[in-house]
C-alpha positions in Angstrom: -85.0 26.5 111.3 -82.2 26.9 113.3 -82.2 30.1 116.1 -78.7 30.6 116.0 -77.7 34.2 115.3 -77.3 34.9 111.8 -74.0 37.2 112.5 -72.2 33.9 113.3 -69.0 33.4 110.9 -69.2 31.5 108.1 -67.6 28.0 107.9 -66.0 25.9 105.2 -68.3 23.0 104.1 -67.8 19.4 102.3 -70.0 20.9 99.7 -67.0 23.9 99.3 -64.2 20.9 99.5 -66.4 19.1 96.3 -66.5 22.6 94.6 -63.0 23.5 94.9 -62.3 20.0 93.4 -64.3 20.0 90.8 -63.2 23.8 89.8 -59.9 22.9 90.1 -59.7 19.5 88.3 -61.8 21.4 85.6 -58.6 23.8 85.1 -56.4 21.1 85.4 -57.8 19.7 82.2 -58.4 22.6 80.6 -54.5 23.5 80.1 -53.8 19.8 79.6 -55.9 19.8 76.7 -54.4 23.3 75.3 -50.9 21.9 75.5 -51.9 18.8 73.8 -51.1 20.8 69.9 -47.5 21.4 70.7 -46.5 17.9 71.5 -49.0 16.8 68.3 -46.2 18.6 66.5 -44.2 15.4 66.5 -47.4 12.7 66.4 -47.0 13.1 62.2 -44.8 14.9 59.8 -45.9 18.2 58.7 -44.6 21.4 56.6 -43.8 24.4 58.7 -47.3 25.8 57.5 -49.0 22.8 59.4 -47.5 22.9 62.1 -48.4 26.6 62.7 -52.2 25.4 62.1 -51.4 22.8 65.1 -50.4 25.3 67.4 -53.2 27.7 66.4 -55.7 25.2 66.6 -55.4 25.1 70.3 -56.6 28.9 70.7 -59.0 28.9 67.9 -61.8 26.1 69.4 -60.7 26.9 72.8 -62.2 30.7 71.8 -65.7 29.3 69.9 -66.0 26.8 73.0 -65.8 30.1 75.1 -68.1 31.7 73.1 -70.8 29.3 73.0 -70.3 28.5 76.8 -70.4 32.0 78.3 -73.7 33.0 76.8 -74.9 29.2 77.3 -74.1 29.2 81.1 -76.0 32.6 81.2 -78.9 31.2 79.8 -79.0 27.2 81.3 -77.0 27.4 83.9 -73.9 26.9 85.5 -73.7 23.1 85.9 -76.0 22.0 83.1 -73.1 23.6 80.8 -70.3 21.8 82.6 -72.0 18.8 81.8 -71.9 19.4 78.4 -68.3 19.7 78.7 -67.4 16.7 80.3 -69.5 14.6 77.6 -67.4 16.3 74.6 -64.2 15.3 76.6 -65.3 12.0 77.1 -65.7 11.6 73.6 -62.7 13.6 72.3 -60.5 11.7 74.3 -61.2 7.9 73.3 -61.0 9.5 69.4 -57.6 11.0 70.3 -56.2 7.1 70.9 -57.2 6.6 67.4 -55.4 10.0 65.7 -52.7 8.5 63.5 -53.7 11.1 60.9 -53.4 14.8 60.5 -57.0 15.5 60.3 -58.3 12.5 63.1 -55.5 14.7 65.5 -57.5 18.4 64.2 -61.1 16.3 64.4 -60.6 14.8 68.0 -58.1 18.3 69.5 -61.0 20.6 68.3 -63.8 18.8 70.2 -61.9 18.7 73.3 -60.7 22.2 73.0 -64.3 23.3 72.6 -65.1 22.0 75.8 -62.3 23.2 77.5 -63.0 26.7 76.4 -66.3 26.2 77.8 -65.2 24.6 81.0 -62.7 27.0 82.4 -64.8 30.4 81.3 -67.3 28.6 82.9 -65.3 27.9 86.2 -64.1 31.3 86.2 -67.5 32.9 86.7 -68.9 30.8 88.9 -66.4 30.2 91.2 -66.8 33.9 92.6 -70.4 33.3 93.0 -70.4 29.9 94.7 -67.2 29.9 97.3 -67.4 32.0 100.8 -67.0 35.7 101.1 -63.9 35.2 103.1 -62.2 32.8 100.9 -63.2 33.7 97.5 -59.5 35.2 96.4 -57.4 32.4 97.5 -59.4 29.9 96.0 -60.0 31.2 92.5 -56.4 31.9 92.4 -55.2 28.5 93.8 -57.9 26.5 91.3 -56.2 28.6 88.2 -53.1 27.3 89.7 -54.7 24.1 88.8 -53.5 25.5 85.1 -49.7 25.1 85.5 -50.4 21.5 87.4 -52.4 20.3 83.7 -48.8 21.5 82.3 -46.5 19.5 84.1 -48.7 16.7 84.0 -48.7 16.9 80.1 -45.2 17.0 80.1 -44.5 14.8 82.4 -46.5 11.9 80.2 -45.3 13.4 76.9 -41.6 13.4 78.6 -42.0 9.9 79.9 -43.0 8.4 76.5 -40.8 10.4 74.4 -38.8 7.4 73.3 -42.2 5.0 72.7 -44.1 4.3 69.7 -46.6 7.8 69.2 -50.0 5.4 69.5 -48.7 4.4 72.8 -47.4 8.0 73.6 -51.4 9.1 72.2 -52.8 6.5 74.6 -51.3 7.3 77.5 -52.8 11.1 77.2 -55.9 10.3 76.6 -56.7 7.8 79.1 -54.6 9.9 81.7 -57.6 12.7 80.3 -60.0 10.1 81.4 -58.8 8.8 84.3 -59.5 12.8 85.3 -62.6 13.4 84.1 -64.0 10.6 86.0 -62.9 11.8 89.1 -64.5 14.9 88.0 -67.4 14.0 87.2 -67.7 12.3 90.8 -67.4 15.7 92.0 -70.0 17.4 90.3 -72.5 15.1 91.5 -72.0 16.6 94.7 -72.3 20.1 94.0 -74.9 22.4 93.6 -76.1 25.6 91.0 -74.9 28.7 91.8 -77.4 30.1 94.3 -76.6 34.0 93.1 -77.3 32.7 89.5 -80.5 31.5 90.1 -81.7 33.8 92.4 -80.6 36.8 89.5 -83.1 34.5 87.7 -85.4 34.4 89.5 -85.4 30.8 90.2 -86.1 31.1 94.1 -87.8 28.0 94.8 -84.8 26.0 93.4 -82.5 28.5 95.2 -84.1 27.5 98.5 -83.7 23.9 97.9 -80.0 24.2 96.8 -79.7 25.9 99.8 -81.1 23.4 102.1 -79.4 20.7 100.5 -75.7 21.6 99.8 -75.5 24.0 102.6 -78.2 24.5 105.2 -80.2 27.3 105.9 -77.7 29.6 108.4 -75.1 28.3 107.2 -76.0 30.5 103.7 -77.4 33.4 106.0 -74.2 33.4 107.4 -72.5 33.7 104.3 -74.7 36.0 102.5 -74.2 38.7 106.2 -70.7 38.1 106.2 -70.2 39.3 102.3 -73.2 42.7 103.0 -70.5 43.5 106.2 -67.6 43.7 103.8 -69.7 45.6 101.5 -71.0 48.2 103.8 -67.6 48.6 105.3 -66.2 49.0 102.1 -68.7 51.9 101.2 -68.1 53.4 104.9 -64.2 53.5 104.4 -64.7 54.9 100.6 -63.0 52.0 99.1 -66.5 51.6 96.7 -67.1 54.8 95.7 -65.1 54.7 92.4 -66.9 54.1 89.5 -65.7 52.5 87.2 -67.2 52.4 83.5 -67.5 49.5 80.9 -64.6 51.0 78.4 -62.3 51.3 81.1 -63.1 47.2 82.7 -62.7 46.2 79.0 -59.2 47.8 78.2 -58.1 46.4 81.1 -59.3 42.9 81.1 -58.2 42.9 77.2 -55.3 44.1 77.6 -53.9 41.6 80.2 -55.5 38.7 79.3 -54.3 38.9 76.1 -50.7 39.5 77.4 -51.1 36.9 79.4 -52.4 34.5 76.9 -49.9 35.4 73.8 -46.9 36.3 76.1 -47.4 32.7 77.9 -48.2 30.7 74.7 -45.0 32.3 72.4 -42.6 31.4 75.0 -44.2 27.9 76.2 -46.1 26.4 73.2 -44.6 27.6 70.1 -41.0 28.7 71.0 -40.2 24.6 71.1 -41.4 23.7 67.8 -40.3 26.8 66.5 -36.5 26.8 67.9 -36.1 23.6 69.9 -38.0 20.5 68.8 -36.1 18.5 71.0 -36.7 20.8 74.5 -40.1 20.9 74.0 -41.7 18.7 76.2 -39.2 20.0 79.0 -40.2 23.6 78.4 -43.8 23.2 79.1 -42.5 21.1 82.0 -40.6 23.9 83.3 -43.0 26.8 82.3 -45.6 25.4 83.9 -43.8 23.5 86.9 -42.5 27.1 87.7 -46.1 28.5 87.5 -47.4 25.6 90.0 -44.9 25.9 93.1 -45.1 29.7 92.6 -48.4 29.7 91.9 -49.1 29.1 96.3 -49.0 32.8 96.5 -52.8 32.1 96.0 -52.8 31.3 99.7 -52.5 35.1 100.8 -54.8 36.4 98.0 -57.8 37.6 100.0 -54.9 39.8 101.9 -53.5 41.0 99.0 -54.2 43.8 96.4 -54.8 43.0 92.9 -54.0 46.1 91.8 -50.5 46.1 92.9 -50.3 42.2 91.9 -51.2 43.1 88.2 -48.6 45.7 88.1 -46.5 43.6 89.6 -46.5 40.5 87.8 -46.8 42.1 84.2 -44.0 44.9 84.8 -41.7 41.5 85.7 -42.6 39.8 82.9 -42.0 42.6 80.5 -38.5 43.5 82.2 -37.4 39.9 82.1 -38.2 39.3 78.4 -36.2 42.3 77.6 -33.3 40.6 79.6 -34.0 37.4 77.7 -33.6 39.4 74.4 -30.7 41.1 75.4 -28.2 37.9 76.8 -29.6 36.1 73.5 -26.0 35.2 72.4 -24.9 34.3 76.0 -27.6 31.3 76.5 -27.8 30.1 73.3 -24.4 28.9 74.3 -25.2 27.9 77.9 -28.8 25.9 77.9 -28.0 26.5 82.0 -28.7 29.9 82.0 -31.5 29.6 79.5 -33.5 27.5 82.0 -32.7 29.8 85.0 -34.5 32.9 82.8 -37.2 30.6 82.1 -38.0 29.8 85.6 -37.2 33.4 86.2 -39.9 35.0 83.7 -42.7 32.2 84.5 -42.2 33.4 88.7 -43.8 37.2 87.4 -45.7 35.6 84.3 -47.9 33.1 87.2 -48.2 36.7 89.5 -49.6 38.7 86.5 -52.1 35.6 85.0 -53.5 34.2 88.1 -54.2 37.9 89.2 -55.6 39.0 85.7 -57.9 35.4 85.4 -59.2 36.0 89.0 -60.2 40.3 87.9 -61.5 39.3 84.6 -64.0 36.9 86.4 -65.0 38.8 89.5 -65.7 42.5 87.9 -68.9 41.7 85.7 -72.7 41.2 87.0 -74.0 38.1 87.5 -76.5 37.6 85.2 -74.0 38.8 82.4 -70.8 37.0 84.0 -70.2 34.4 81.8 -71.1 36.7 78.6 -68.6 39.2 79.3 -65.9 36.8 80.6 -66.3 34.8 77.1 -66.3 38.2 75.3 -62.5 39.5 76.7 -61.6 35.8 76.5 -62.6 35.1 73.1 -61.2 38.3 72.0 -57.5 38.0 73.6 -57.1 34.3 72.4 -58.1 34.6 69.5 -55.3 37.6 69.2 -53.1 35.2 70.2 -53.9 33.4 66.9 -52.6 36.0 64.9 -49.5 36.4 66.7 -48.6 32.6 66.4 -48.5 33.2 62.4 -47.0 37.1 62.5 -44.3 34.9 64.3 -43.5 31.8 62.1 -41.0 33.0 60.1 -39.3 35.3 62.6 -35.6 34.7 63.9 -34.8 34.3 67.7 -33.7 37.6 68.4 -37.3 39.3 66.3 -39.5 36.7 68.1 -38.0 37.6 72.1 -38.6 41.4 71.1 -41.7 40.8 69.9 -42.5 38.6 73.2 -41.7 42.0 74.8 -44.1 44.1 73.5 -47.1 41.7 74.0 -46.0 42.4 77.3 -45.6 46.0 76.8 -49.7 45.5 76.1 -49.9 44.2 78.7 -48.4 46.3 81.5 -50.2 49.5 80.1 -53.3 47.2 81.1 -52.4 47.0 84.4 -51.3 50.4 84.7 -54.8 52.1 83.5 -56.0 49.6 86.1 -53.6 50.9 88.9 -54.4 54.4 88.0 -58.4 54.5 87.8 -59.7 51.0 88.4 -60.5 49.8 92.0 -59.7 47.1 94.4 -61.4 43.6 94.1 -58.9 42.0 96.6 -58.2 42.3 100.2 -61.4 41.2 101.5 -63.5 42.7 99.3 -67.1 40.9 98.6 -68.1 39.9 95.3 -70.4 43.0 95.5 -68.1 45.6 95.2 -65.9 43.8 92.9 -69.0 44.0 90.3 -70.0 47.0 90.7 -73.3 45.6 92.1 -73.1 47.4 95.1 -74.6 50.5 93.5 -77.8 48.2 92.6 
């Protein structure tokens, strides 16, 4: 063992280069996947009532693959569960090529949804454990910004082969799935467990070997002193000294994420089939495009406060539907100015969901991370469900208000958490963003 001090900084590894891959090629698919119902729309005709199943189907396994998943990476582990993942997409994407019925296109979309439920609640937990103290913000926020880049790639295939034959159009998504998930699973060969979730277990020995083999002995000393200094200074300046209950971590992380999932999803995945069969591809292509150049801010996250990020991002997004609502008549006749609000509500709608995805992950213990994140997951998505079918039959100017309020929802979220929550950003270890710094 090394006699180098262990007060030395922490450094950025090839084992953190293979994580922040793997994390973020993960999130990539994940959104790739959930945008994969609203182009399906067109794969075979369906009644109006069909087509609302597509479009919920998307939420529906993505929520019982996160509920499975959260408990199951609890219990097994971290990467034994993202292994299961990648088999299921494996094998959901070579059926997808073969979909040309309704119920192959359900069969084949619901067992790569399940995984990608798992895969990104997954992600989301153990990215906080696993990356260094100093960089744990910027790179949870810029692998969710991995989301919006599965998006445009979606739309940019389903955009590309718009004018083919719908096998070829099928093809070319699923082997474009494949041609990521090999990459990915490259990756995870060269990354370890998460050392915090098997030392919570009490798995030591294998900790120590993880250790020694992805990382080095000081190099994890250094790493594990540089994240008790930002806890202690924390509790020295006061910042840690709120306590924060369970009911009022739940309102919050409810409230957002499901603002962020229905208020995202009504205006990206169902407003096309609903209102504009024809601009579909190009709004996901837009939504999401939007959400990836904007979504950089990630950069500056560990400098940043969540708090006023949240408020932030979901106070835009509510203002800006309301203006959406309200010039209704004026770009229904200008598609211009339709696309200019779109880009304009997906700038505060990225601020608001890549802040509320990195809280939701970061403010649980470890040994019950992936439980609760799965819990306020499966609980906002599947609220998103509903809303897809409230909203079938409504007319343009009902479904914008109704948009609105979700983000109403939303923003009292992120008020309550303004108000009497904490800060988990600005340097803050993974510690006091738990709550395990009390012990």
């Amino acid at each position: 063992m090394s006699s180098q001090p262990l007060s030395r900084e922490e450094h950025w590894t090839r084992t953190d280069s293979w994580l922040f891959w793997s994390f973020g090629l993960g999130m990539l698919l994940e959104n790739y996947i959930f945008s994969l119902s609203s182009v399906a729309t067109q794969w075979v005709p369906m009644p109006k009532s069909l087509q609302s199943l597509l479009l919920a189907w998307s939420p529906l396994w993505l929520i019982i693959g996160i509920a499975v998943a959260g408990p199951l990476a609890d219990r097994v582990g971290r990467k034994n569960t993202f292994y299961t993942t990648m088999a299921l997409y494996g094998v959901g994407a070579i059926g997808l090529v073969f979909s040309n019925q309704y119920g192959l296109i359900l069969l084949f979309l619901a067992m790569l949804l399940f995984a990608a439920g798992g895969e990104m609640n997954t992600i989301m937990a153990v990215s906080h454990e696993m990356m260094p103290h100093k960089h744990r913000g910027k790179t949870m926020m810029l692998e969710l910004n991995f989301i919006n880049l599965g998006g445009v790639i979606l739309g940019l295939v389903a955009l590309s082969t718009a004018y083919q034959h719908v096998a070829f159009q099928r093809a070319m998504i699923a082997f474009t799935l494949l041609a990521v998930l090999i990459i990915l699973f490259f990756a995870r060969r060269n990354t370890p467990e998460s050392i915090r979730w098997l030392e919570r277990t009490g798995q030591h020995e294998r900790a120590r070997q993880e250790i020694e083999r992805f990382y080095g002995w000081d190099e994890y000393q250094a790493r594990q002193e540089a994240a008790r200094r930002a806890t202690e200074e924390a509790q020295a300046a006061g910042a840690a000294r709120k306590r924060v209950g369970l009911p009022l971590k739940l309102f919050t992380t409810l409230t957002i994420s499901f603002a962020g999932s229905a208020g995202f999803g009504l205006m990206t995945y169902v407003l096309g089939p609903h209102f504009f069969p024809k601009l579909n591809a190009a709004i996901i292509l837009v939504a999401t495009g939007t959400g990836f150049v904007s979504g950089f801010f990630g950069l500056w996250a560990d400098r940043l406060s969540r708090k006023w990020l949240l408020l932030v991002g979901y106070l835009g997004s509510f203002l800006m539907t309301l203006v959406i609502w309200a010039t209704i008549p004026a770009w229904s006749r200008n598609v211009g100015l339709f696309w200019v609000l779109l880009v304009l509500l997906n700038l505060f709608v990225n601020v608001g969901y890549l802040t509320e995805d990195t809280l939701k992950g970061e403010v649980w213990p470890t040994k019950r991370r992936g439980t609760y994140t799965a819990l306020v997951r499966f609980v906002s998505i599947g609220l998103y469900i509903a809303t897809i079918y409230i909203t079938q039959n409504f007319g343009i100017h009902a479904y914008t208000m109704f948009n609105a309020l979700v983000w109403a929802i939303g923003l009292a979220g992120a008020i309550a958490w303004f108000v009497g929550g904490y800060e988990t950003g600005k340097g803050a270890s993974l510690d006091v963003a738990s709550g395990e710094w009390e012990g």
